[in-house]
TIPATI-130717 format. One record per residue: chain; residue in one letter; z, y, x of N, C-alpha, C in turn. Coordinates in steps of 0.05 Angstrom, whole numbers, plus 32768, in hexadecimal, padded with zeros to 4 digits. Example, Ala and Ser with C-alpha at 12.3 -4.5 7.8 and 13.67 -1.06 7.14 Angstrom:
2
  kette  rest   nzz   nyy   nxx  cazz  cayy  caxx   czz   cyy   cxx
      A     A  809C  7F8E  8108  809C  7FA6  80F6  809C  7FBE  8108
      A     S  808E  7FD3  8101  808F  7FEB  8111  809D  8001  8102
//
This chain:
275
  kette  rest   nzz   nyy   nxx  cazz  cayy  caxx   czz   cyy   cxx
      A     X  89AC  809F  774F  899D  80AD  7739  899C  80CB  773F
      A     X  89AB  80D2  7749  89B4  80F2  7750  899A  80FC  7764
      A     X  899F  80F0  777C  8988  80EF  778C  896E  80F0  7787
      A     X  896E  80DA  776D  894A  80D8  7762  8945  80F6  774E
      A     X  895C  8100  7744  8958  8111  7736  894E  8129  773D
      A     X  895D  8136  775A  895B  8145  776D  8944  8147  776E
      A     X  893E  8126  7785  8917  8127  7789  890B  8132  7775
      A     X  8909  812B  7762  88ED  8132  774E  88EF  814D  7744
      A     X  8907  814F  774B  8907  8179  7747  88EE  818B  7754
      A     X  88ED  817A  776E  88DA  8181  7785  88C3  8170  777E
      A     X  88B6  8197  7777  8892  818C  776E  8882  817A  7789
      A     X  888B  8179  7798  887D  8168  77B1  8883  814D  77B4
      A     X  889A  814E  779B  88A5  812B  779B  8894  8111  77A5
      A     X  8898  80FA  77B1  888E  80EA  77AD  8880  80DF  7790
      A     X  8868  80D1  7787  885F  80BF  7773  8884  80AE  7774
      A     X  888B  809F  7789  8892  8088  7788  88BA  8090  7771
      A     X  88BE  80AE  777C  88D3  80B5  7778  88D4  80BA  7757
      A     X  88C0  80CA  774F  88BA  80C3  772E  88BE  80A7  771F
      A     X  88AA  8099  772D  88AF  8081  7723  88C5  806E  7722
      A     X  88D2  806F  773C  88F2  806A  7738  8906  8077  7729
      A     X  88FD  8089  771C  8912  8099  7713  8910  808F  76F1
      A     X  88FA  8091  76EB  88F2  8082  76CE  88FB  8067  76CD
      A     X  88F6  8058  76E0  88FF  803F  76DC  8921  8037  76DC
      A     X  892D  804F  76EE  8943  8044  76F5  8954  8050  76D3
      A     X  8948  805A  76C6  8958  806F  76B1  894F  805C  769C
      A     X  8936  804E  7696  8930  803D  768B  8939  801F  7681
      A     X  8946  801C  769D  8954  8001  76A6  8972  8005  7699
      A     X  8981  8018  769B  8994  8024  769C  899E  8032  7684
      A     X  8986  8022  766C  8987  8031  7645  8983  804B  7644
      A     X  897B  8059  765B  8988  807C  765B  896A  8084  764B
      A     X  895B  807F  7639  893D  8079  762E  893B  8097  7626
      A     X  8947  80A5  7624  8933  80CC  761E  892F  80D7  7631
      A     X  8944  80D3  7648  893F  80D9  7661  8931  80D3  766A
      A     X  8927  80B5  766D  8911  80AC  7678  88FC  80AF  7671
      A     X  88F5  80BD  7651  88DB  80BA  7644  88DC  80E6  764F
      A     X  88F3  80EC  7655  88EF  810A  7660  88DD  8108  767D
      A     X  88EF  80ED  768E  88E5  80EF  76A5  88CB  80E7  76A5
      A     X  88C2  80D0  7694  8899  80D0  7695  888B  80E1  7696
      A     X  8898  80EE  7679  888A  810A  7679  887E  8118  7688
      A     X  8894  811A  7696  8894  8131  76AE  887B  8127  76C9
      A     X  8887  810E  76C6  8876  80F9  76DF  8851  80FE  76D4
      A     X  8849  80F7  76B4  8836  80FD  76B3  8821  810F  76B3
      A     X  883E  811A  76B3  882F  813E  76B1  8822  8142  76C8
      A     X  8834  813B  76E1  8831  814C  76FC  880E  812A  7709
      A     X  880D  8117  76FC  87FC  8109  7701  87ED  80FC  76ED
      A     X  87DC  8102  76E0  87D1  8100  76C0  87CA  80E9  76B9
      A     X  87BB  80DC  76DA  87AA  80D1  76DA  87AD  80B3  76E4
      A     X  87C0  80C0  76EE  87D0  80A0  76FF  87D7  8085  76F0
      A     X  87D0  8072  76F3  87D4  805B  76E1  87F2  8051  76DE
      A     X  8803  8055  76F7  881C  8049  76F9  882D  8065  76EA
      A     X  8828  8085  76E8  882E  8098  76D4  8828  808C  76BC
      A     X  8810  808D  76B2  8812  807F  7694  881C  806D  768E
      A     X  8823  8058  769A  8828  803C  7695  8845  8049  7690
      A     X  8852  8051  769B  8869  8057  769B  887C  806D  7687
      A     X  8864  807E  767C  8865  808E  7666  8867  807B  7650
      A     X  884D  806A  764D  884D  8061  763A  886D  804E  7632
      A     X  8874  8047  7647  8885  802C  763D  88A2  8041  7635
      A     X  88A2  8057  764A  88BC  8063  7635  88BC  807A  761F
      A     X  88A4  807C  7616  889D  8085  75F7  889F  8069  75EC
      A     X  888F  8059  75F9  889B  8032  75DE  88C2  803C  75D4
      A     X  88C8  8033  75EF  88E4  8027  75EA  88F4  8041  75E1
      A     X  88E9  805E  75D8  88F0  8076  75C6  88E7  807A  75B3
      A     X  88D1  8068  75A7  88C8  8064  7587  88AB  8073  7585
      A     X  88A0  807D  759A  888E  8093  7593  8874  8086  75A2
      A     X  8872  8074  7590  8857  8062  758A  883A  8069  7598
      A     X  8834  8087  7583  8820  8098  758A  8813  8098  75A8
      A     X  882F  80A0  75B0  882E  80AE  75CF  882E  8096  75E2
      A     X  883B  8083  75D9  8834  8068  75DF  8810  805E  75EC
      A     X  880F  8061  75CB  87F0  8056  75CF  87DB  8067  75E1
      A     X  87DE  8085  75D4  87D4  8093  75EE  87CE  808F  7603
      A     X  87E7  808B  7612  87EB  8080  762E  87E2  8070  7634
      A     X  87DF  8056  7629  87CD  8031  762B  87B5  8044  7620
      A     X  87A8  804F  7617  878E  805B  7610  8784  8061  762F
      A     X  8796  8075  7637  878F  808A  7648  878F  807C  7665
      A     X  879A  8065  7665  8794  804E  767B  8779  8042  767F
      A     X  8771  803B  7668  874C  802D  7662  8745  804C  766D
      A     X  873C  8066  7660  8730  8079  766F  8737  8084  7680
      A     X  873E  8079  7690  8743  8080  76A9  8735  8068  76BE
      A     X  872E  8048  76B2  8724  8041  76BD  8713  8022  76A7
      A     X  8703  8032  769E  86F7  8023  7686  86EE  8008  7690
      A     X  86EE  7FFF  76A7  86D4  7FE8  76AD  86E7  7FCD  76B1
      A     X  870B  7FD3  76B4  871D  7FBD  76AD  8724  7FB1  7699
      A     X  871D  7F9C  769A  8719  7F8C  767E  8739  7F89  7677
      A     X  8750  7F84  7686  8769  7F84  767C  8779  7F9D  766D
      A     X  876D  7FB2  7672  8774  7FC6  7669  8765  7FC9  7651
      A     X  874A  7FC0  7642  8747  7FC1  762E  8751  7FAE  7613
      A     X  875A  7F92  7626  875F  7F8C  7612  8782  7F8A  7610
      A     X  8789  7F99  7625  87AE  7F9B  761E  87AE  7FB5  7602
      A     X  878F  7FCD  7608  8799  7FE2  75F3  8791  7FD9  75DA
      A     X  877F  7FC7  75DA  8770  7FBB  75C1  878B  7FAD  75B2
      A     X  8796  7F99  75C6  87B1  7F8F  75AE  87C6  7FA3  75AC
      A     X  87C5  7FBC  75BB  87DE  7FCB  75AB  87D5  7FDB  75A3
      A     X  87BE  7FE5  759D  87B5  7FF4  757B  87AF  7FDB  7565
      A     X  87B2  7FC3  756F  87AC  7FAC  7552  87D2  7FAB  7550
      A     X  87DD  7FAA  7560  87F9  7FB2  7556  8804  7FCC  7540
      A     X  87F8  7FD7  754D  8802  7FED  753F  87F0  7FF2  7528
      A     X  87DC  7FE6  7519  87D0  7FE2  750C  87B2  7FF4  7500
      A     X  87AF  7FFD  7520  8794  800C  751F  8781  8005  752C
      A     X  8775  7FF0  751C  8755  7FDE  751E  8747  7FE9  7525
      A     X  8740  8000  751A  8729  800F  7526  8728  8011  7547
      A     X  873B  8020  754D  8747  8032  7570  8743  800A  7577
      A     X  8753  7FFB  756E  8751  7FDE  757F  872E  7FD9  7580
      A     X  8723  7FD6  756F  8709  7FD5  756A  86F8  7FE5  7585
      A     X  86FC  7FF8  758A  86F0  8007  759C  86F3  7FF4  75B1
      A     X  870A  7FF3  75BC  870E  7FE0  75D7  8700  7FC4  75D3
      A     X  8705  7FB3  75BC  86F6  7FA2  75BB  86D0  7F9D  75C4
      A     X  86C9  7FB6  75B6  86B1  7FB9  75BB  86A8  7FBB  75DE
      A     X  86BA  7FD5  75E0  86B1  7FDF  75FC  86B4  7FC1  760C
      A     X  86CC  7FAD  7606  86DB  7FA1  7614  86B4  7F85  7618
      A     X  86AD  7F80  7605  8691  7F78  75FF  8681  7F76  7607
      A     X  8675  7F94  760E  8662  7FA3  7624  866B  7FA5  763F
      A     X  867F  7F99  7650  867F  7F8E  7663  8673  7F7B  7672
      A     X  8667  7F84  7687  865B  7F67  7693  8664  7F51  7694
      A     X  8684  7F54  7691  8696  7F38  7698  86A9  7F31  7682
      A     X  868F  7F37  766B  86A1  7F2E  764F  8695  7F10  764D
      A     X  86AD  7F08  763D  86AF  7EE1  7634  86AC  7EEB  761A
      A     X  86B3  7ECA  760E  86A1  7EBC  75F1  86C1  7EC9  75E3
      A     X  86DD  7ED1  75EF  86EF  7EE5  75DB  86E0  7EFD  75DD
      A     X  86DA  7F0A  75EA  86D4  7F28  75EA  86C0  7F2A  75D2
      A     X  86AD  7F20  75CE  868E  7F22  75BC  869F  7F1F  75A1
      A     X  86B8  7F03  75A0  86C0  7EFD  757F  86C6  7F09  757A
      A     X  86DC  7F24  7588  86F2  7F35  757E  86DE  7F53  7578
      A     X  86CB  7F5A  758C  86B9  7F6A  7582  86AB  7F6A  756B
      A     X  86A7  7F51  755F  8693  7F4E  7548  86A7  7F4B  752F
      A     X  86B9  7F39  7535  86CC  7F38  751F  86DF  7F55  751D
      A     X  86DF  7F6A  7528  86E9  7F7A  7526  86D5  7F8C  751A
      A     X  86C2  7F88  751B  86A3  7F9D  7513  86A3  7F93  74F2
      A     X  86AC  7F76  74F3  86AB  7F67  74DC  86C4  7F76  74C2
      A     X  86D8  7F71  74D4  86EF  7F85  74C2  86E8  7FA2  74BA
      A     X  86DD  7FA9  74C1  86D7  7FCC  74C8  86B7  7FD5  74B5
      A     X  86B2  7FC1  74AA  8697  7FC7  7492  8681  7FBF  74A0
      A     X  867D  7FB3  74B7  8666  7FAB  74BE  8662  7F8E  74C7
      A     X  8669  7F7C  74A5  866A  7F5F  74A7  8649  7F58  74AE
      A     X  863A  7F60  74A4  8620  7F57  74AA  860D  7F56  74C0
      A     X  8617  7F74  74CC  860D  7F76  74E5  861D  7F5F  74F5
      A     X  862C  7F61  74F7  8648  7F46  7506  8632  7F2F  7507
      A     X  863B  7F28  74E9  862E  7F11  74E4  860A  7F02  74F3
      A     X  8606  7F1F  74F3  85E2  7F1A  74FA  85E7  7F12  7514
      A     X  85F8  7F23  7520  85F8  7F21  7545  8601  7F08  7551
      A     X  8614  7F0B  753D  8624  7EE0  753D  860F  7ECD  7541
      A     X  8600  7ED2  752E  85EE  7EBC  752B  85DA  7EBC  753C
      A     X  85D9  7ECA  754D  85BF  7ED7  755E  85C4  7EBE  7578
      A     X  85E5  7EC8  757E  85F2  7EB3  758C  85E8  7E99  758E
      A     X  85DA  7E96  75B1  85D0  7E7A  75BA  85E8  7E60  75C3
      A     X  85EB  7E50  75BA  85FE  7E44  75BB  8623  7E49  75B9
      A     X  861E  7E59  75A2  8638  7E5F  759F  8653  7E52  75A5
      A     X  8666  7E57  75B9  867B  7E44  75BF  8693  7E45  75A1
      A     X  86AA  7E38  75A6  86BC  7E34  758E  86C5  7E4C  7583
      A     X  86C5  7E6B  7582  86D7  7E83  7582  86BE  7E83  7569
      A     X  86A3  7E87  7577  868B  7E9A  7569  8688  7E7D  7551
      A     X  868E  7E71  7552  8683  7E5E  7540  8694  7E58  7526
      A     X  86B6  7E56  752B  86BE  7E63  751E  86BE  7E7C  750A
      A     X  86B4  7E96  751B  86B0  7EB2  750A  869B  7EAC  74FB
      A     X  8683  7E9B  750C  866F  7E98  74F5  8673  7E88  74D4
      A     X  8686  7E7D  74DB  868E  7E66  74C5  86A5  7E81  74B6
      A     X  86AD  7E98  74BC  86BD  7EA6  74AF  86AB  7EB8  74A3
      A     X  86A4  7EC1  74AC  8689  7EE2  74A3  8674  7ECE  7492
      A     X  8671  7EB3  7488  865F  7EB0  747D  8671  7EA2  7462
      A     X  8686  7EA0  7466  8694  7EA7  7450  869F  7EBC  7441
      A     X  8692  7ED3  744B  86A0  7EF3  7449  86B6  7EF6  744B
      A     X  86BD  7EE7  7463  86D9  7EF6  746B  86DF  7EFC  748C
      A     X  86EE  7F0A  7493  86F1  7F17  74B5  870C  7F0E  74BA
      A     X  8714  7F00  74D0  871E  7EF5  74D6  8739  7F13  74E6
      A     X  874E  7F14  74D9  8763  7F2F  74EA  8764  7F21  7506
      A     X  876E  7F3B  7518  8779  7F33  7538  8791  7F1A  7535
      A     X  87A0  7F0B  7548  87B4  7EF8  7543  87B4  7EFB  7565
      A     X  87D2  7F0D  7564  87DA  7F0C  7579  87EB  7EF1  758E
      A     X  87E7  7EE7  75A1  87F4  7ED1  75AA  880B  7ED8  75B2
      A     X  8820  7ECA  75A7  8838  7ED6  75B9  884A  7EB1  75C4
      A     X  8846  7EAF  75DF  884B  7E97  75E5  886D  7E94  75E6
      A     X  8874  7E77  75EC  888A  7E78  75F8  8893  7E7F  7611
      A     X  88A5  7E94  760C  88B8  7E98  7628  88D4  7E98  7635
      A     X  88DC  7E9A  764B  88F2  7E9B  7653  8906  7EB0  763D
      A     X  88FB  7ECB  762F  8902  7ED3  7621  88F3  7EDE  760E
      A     X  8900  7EDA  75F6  88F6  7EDE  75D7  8903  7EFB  75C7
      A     X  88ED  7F05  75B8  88FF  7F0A  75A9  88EE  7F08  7590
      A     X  88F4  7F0F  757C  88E4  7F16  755E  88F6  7F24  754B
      A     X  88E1  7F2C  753C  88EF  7F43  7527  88E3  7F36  7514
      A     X  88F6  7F32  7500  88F0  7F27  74E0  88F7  7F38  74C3
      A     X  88E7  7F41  74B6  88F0  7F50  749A  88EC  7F43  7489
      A     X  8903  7F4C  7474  8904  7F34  7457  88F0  7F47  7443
      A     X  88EB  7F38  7437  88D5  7F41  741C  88B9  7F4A  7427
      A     X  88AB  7F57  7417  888F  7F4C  741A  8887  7F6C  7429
      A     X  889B  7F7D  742E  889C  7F99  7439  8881  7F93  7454
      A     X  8870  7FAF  7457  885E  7FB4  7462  8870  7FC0  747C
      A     X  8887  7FD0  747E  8887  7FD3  7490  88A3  7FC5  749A
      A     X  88AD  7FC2  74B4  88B9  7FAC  74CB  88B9  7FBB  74E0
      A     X  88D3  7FB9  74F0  88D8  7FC7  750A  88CC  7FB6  751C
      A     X  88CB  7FCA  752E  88B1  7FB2  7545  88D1  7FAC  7561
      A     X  88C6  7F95  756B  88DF  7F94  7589  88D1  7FA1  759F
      A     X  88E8  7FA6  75AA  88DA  7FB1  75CD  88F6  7FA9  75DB
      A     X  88EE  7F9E  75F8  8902  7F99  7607  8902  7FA5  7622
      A     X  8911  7FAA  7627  8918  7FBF  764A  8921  7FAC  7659
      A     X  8918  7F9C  7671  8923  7F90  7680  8933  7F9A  769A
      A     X  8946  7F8A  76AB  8951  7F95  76C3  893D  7FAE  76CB
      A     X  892A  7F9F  76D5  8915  7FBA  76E2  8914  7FD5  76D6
      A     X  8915  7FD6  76B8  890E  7FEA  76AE  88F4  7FE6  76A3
      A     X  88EF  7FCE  76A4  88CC  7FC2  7695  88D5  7FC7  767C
      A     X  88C0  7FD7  766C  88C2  7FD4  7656  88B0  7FBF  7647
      A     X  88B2  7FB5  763A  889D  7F9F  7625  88A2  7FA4  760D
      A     X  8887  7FB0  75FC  8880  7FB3  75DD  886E  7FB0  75D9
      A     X  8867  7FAE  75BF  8850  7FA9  75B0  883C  7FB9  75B3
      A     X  8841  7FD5  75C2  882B  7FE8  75C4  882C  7FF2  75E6
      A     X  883D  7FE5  75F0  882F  7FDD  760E  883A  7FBC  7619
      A     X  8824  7FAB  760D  882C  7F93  7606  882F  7F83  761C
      A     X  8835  7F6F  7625  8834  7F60  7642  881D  7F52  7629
      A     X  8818  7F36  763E  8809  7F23  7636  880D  7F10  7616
      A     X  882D  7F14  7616  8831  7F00  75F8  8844  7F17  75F2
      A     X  8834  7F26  75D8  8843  7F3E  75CB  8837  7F37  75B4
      A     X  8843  7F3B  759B  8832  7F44  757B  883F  7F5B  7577
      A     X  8835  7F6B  7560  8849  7F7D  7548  8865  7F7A  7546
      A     X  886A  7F55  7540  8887  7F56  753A  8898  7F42  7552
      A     X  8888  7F40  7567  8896  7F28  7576  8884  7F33  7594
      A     X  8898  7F27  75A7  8891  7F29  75C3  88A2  7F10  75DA
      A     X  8895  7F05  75EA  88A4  7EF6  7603  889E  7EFA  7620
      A     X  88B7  7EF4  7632  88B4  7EFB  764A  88AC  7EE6  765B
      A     X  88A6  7EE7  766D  8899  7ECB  7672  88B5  7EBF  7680
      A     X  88BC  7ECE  769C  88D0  7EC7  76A7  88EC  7ED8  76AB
      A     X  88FD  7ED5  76B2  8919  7EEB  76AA  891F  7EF2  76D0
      A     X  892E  7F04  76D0  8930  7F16  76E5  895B  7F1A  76DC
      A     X  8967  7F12  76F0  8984  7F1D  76E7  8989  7F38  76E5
      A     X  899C  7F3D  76CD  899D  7F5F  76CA  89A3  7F5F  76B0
      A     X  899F  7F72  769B  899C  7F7C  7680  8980  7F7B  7677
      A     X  8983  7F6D  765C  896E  7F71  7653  896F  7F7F  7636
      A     X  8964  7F8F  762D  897A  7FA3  760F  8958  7F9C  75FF
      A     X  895D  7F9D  75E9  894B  7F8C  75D3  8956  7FAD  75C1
      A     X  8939  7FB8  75BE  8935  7FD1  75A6  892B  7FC6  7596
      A     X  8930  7FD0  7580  8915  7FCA  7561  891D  7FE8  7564
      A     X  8900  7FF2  755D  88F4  800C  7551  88E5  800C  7531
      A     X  88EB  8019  751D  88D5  8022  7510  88E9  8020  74EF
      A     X  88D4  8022  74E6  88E2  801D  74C0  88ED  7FFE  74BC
      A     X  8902  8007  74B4  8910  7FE4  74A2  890B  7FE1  7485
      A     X  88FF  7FD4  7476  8901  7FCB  745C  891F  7FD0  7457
      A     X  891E  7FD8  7442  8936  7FD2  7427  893A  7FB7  7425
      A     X  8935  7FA3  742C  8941  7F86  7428  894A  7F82  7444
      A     X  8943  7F90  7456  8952  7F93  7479  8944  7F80  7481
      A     X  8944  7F83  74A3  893D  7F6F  74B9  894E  7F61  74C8
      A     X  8943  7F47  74DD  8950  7F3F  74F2  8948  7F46  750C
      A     X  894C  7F44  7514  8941  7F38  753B  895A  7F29  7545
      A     X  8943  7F1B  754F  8949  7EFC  755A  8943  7EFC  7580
      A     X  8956  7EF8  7584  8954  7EF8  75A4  8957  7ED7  75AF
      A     X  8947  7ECD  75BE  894B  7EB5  75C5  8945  7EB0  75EB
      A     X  895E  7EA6  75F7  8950  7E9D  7611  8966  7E8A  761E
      A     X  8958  7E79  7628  896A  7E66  7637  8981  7E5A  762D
      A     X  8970  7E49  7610  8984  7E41  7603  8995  7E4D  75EC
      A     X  8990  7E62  75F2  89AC  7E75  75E4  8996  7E80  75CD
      A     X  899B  7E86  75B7  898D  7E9D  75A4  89AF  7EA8  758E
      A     X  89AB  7EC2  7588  89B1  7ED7  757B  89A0  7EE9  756B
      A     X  89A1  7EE2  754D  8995  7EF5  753E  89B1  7F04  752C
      A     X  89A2  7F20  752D  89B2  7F2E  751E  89A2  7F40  750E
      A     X  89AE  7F4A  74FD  89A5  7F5F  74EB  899C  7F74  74E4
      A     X  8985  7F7E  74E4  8981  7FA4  74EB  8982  7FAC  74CA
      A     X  8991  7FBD  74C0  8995  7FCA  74A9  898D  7FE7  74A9
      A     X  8988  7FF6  74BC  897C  8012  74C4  8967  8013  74D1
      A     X  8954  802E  74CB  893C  8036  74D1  893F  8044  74F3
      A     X  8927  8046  74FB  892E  8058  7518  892A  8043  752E
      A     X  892D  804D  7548  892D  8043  755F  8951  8039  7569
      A     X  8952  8026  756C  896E  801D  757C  8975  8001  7585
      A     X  8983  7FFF  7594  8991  7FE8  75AC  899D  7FD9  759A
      A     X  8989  7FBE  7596  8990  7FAF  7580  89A7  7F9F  7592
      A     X  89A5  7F94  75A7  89B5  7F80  75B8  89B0  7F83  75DC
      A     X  89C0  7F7D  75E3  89B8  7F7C  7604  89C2  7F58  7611
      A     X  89B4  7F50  7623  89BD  7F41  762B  89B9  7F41  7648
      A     X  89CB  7F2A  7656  89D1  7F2D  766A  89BF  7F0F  7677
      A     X  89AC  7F0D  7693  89AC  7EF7  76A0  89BE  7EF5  76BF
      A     X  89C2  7EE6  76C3  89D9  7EE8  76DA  89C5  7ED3  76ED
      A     X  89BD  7EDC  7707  89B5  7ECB  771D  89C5  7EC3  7730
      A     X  89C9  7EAE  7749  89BF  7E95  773D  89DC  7E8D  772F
      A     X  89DA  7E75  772A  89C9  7E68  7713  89C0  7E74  76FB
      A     X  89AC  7E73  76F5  899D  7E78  76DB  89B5  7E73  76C5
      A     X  89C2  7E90  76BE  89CF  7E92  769A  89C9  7EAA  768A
      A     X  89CF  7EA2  7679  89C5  7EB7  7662  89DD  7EBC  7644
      A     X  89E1  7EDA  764D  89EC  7EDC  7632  89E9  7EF7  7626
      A     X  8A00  7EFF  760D  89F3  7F0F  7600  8A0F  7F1C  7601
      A     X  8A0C  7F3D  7605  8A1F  7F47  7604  8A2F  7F55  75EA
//
């Protein structure tokens, strides 16, 4: 770590020495440092996808959402014509609960040459949420052989109603979820830091992320430390960690960013526990 620190002193640093240095401080819970060392990384390369990517995930796992999204923003403009990049930022502004900013990607995501029969639903039903049920509706119907997505929305918008985003979050090797009691609007969101220093949250989401839940597909031996960030209801939350058999829920009673649990996988043989 000393060494990596050194390097990046030196404005001539390697890309590669930044990026190890975030990751390895990342991996390692050291999370202000590492959201110091992005910083710094994005500063000196604005533009770079593996800089943002890497900004973004340690503003996640430091609570600072904003800066978060930014960064998954600032990934699509930097190369607008990737369809994965619009719709990774489209579900983490529907996470974070700004339809509109998701809406944009949706659209743009649309007007792609190599948009499918999801891209057009989530465009229209999102145009649909946003005051423009009719126009939606007209364009729906315009639709020549509508497959099952558009045919559905049509059967929604002609009931006057818009169907919200519904994020998929599958099963995986590892789980977690966050649960709040009472009917409270706001709920800490999870984020998890793996061995690598991968971060995974809701606002730089892998493939199966929501608002209140996320899974990994496959596990890597090492630490894995499980954050909840954000406001707790007055009736308090859980998070629920589940993998390989094993689950642990415990209790969050405080607001803020912190290391709800860490767990351990041990290779080989495949075990799992919770420290």
């Amino acid at each position: 770590m000393s060494k990596l620190l050194a390097q990046v002193a030196d404005p001539s640093a390697p890309r590669s020495a930044h990026q190890a240095l975030v990751r390895k401080l990342l991996a390692r819970g050291r999370f202000d440092e590492a959201f110091s060392a992005a910083s710094r990384y994005v500063g000196l390369d604005p533009d770079h996808d593996v800089a943002l990517e890497l900004y973004a995930q340690a503003a996640a796992v430091t609570g600072r959402v904003s800066a978060a999204l930014a960064a998954v923003d600032a990934q699509v403009e930097a190369d607008p014509t990737v369809v994965a990049r619009h719709v990774r930022a489209a579900a983490a502004f529907e996470a974070a609960g700004d339809e509109r900013r998701a809406c944009a990607h949706f659209r743009s995501l649309a007007s792609l040459p190599s948009a499918n029969e999801s891209a057009t639903y989530h465009a229209l039903r999102c145009r649909a949420r946003l005051g423009e049920r009719a126009a939606a509706l007209a364009e729906a119907r315009a639709i020549q052989k509508p497959g099952a997505l558009i045919t559905k929305l049509l059967t929604a918008l002609d009931a006057g109603s818009a169907p919200p985003y519904e994020a998929s979050v599958t099963p995986g090797a590892f789980e977690v979820r966050v649960a709040c009691s009472g009917e409270s609007a706001s709920c800490p969101a999870p984020v998890v830091v793996g061995p690598s220093g991968n971060v995974v949250s809701p606002w730089t989401p892998a493939a199966a992320c929501s608002n209140n839940a996320l899974s990994i597909a496959t596990l890597a031996g090492g630490t894995y430390r499980t954050i909840v960030t954000g406001d707790v209801p007055d009736a308090g939350a859980t998070v629920t960690v589940r993998a390989l058999g094993l689950t642990r829920t415990i209790p969050i009673t405080r607001s803020g960013t912190q290391i709800a649990l860490a767990s351990t996988v041990t290779l080989p043989p495949q075990s799992f526990g919770f420290n």
